[in-house]
matplotlib code that plots the C-alpha trace (Angstrom):
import matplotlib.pyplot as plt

x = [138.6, 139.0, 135.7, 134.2, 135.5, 138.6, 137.4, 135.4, 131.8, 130.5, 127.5, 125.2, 121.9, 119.8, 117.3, 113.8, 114.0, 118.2, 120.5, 120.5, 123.5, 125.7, 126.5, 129.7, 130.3, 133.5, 133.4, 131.3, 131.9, 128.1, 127.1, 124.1, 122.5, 119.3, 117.5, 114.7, 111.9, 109.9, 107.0, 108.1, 109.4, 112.5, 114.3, 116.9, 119.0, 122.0, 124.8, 126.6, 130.2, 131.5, 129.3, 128.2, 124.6, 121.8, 120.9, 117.7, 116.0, 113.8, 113.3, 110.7, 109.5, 105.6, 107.2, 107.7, 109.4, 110.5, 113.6, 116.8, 119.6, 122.5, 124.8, 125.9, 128.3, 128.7, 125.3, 122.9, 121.8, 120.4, 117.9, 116.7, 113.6, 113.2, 111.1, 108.6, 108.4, 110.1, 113.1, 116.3, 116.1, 116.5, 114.5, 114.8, 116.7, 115.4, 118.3, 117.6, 119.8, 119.8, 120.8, 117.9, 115.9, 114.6, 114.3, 116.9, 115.7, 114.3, 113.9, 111.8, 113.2, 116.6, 118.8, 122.1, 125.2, 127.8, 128.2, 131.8, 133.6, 132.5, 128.5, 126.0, 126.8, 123.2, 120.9, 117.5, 116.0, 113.5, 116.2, 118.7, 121.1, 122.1, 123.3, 124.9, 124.5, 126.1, 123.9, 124.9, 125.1, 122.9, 120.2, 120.0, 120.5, 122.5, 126.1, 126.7, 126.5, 129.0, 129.8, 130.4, 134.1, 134.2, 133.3, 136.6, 137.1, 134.3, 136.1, 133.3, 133.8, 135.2, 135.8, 138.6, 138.0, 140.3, 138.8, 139.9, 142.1, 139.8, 140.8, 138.3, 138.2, 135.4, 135.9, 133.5, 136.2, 139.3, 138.0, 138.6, 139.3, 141.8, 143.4, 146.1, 146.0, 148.3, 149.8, 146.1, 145.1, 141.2, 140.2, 136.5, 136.6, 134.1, 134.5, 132.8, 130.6, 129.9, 126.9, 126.8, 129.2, 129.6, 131.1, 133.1, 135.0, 138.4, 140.9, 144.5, 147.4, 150.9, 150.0, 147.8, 144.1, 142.3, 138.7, 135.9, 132.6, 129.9, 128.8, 126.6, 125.6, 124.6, 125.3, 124.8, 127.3, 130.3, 129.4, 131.6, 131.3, 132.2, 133.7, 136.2, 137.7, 136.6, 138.6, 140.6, 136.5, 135.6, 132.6, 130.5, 127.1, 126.2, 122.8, 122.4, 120.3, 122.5, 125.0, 128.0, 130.8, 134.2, 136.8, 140.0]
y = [17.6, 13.7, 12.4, 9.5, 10.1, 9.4, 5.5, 4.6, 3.8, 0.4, -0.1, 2.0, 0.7, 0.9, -2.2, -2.5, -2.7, -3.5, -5.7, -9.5, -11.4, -11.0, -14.1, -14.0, -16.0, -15.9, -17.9, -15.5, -12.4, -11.9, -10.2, -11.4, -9.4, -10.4, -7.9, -8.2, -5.8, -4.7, -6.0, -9.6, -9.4, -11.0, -9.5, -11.0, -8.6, -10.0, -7.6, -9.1, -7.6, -8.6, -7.2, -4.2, -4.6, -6.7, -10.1, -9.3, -6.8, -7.2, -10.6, -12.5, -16.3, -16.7, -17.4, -14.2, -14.6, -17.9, -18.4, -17.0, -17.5, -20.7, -19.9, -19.3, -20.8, -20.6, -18.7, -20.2, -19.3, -21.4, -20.6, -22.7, -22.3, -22.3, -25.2, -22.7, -19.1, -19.8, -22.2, -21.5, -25.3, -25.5, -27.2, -27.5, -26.6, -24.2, -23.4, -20.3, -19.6, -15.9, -15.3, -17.1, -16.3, -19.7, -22.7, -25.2, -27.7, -27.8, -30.6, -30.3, -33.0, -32.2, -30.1, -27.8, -29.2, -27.4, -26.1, -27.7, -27.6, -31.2, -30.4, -30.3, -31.6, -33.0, -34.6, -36.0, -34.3, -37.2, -39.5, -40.4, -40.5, -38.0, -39.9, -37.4, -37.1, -35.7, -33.5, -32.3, -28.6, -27.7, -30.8, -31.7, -35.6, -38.1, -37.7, -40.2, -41.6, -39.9, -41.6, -39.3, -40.2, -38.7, -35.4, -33.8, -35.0, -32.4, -29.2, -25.9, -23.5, -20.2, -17.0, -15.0, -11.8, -9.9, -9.4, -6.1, -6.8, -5.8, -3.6, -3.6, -1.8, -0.5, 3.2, 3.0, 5.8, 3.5, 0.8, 0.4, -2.0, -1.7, -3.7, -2.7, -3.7, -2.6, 0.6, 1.3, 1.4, 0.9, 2.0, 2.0, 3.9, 5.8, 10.0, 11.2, 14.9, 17.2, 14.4, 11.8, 9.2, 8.6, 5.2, 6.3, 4.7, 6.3, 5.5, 6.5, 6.1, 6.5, 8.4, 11.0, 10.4, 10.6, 9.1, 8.9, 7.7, 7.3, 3.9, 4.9, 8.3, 8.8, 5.5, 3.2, 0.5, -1.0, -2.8, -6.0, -6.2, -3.2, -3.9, -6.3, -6.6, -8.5, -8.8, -5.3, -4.0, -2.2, -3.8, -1.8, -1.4, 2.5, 3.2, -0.9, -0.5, 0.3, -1.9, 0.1, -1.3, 0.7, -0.2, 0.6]
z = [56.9, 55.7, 54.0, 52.8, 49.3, 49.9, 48.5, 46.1, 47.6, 46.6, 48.7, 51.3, 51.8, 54.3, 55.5, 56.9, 61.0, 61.8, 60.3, 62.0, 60.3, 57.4, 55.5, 52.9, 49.8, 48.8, 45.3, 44.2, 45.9, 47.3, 50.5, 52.0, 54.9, 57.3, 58.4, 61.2, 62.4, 65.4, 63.6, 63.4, 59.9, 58.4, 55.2, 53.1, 50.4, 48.4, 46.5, 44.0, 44.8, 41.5, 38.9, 41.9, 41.8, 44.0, 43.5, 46.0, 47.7, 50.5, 49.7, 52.0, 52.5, 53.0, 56.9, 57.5, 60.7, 61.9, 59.2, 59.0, 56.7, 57.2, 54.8, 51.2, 48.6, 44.7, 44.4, 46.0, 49.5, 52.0, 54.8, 57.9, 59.2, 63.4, 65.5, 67.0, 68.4, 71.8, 70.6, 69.2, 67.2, 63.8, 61.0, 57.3, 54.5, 51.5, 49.4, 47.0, 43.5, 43.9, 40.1, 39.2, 42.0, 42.2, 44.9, 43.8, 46.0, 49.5, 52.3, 55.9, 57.2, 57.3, 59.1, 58.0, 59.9, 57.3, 53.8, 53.1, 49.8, 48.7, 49.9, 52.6, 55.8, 57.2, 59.0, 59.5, 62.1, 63.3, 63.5, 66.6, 67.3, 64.4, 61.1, 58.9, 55.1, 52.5, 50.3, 46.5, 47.8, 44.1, 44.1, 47.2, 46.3, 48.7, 47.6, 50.7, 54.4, 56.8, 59.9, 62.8, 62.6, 59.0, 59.2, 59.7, 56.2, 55.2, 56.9, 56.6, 53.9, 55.1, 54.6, 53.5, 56.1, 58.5, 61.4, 64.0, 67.2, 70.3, 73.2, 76.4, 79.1, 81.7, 80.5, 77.7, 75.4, 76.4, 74.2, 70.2, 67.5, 65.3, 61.9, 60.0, 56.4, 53.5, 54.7, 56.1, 59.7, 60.5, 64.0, 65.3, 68.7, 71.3, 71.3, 74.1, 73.1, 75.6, 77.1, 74.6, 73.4, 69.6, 68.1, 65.1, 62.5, 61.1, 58.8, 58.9, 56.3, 57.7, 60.5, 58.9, 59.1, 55.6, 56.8, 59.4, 59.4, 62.4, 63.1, 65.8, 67.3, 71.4, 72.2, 75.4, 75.5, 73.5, 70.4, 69.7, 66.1, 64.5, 60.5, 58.6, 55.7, 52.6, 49.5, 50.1, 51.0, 54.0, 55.3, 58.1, 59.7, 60.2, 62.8, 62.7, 59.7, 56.7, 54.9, 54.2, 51.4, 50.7, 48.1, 49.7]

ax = plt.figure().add_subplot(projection="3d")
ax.plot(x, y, z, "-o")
ax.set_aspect("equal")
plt.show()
C-alpha cells in the first residue's frame, strides 16, 4: 500500500477554526497561512521553508477579527484591516517583519494596491479620485507619485507556483485535478464509499501509484482549490484545517 513516506514531510500543522488564505513569498521561501474561527477570531502562522521551522504561531492583532493578510515579500508581511463588519472595503496597512517579529511601520490612511518589486503600490483612502504612491516596501516613506498611467511600470510581485488543470463535470466522482511535474503526476479526485464521497489526493510515478492522502472525508460538493506546487513542494490543505508541505 503507497504511504505518505514515500517524501520527505516538511510541514503538517493543524490551525485554530479553518484555513482562510495562504499567502507565498518567494524571496524568501515563507508560507503564510490565515486561519479564521467560528468564534470570530483570525490567526496568522508563518513557516520559514528555508531554514524548516515557524516564523509565528497563532499570531493575533488586538483586532481580532476585522484584518486579514495582503501580502508578503522579502520578510515582512503585511495585513489590511476591513471598513466595518458588513463591508468587504479595505483600510490600512500594518506591515510585520516576521523574523523580528516587529511592526516595521504602519499607516491608517492608506490602502494596499500592490506589493511590486520596486515597493508598495498605494493610496490614500480619503482622497479621490485615487492618487497612487509609491511606498518603500520596509519604511513605509514616499519613494514617489504614480500617475494612474504609470502603474504598469510597477508590475505585482508573483509567484513561482504550478497550479493543477481542472476537470468539471455534474457527476461529482467525474471531476479531478491533475499536474504533471517531473516524471510525477498529482491527481486530487472524488472516490465514492459505499454512502459517502471522499476527496483524495494521489500521486503517481510512471504509471504506478506510490502516494495518497485524504484531503477531505464524507464530503458535500467539489472543492476548487485543491494543492500546487511550490519550489518542487507539495502544498495541500487536509480537513480545511491543517497545512500540509511535501518535498517531492
Amino acid at each position: 500500500m503507497p504511504h505518505k513516506d514515500t517524501f520527505k514531510l516538511l510541514l503538517s500543522e493543524k490551525v485554530k477554526g479553518i484555513i482562510w488564505k495562504i499567502v507565498l513569498d518567494d524571496m524568501e521561501q515563507i508560507l503564510l497561512v490565515e486561519s479564521r474561527t467560528e468564534q470570530k477570531e483570525v490567526y496568522f502562522y508563518a513557516f520559514d521553508l528555508k531554514s524548516n521551522r515557524f516564523l509565528m504561531k497563532e499570531k493575533t492583532f488586538e483586532e481580532k477579527w476585522l484584518i486579514g493578510i495582503s501580502g508578503i515579500h522579502k520578510g515582512i508581511a503585511y495585513f489590511y484591516a476591513f471598513e466595518n463588519e458588513f463591508s468587504p472595503g479595505r483600510k490600512g496597512i500594518i506591515a510585520l517583519n516576521l523574523y523580528t517579529q516587529q511592526i516595521a511601520w504602519e499607516n491608517y490612511n492608506y490602502v494596499l494596491e500592490r506589493i511590486s518589486k520596486d515597493g508598495i503600490l498605494a493610496y490614500n483612502a480619503k482622497i479621490q479620485p485615487k492618487r497612487f504612491e509609491l511606498l518603500d516596501a520596509e519604511t513605509g516613506l514616499l519613494l514617489k507619485n504614480v500617475r494612474q498611467e504609470e502603474i504598469y511600470e510597477y508590475p505585482m510581485v508573483n509567484n513561482a507556483i504550478k497550479i493543477p488543470e481542472s476537470h468539471f463535470e455534474d457527476e461529482i466522482t467525474n471531476n479531478f485535478q491533475k499536474l504533471t511535474i517531473n516524471d510525477l503526476t498529482v491527481k486530487a479526485s472524488y472516490l465514492k464509499t459505499n454512502n459517502s464521497v471522499n476527496h483524495i489526493l494521489e500521486i503517481f510515478k510512471e504509471g504506478n501509484l506510490i502516494f495518497t492522502d485524504y484531503l477531505f472525508t464524507d464530503i458535500q460538493k467539489v472543492a476548487p482549490d485543491t494543492f500546487f506546487v511550490w519550489f518542487n513542494k507539495l502544498v495541500y490543505i487536509r480537513d480545511k484545517s491543517e497545512i500540509v508541505v511535501y518535498l517531492l
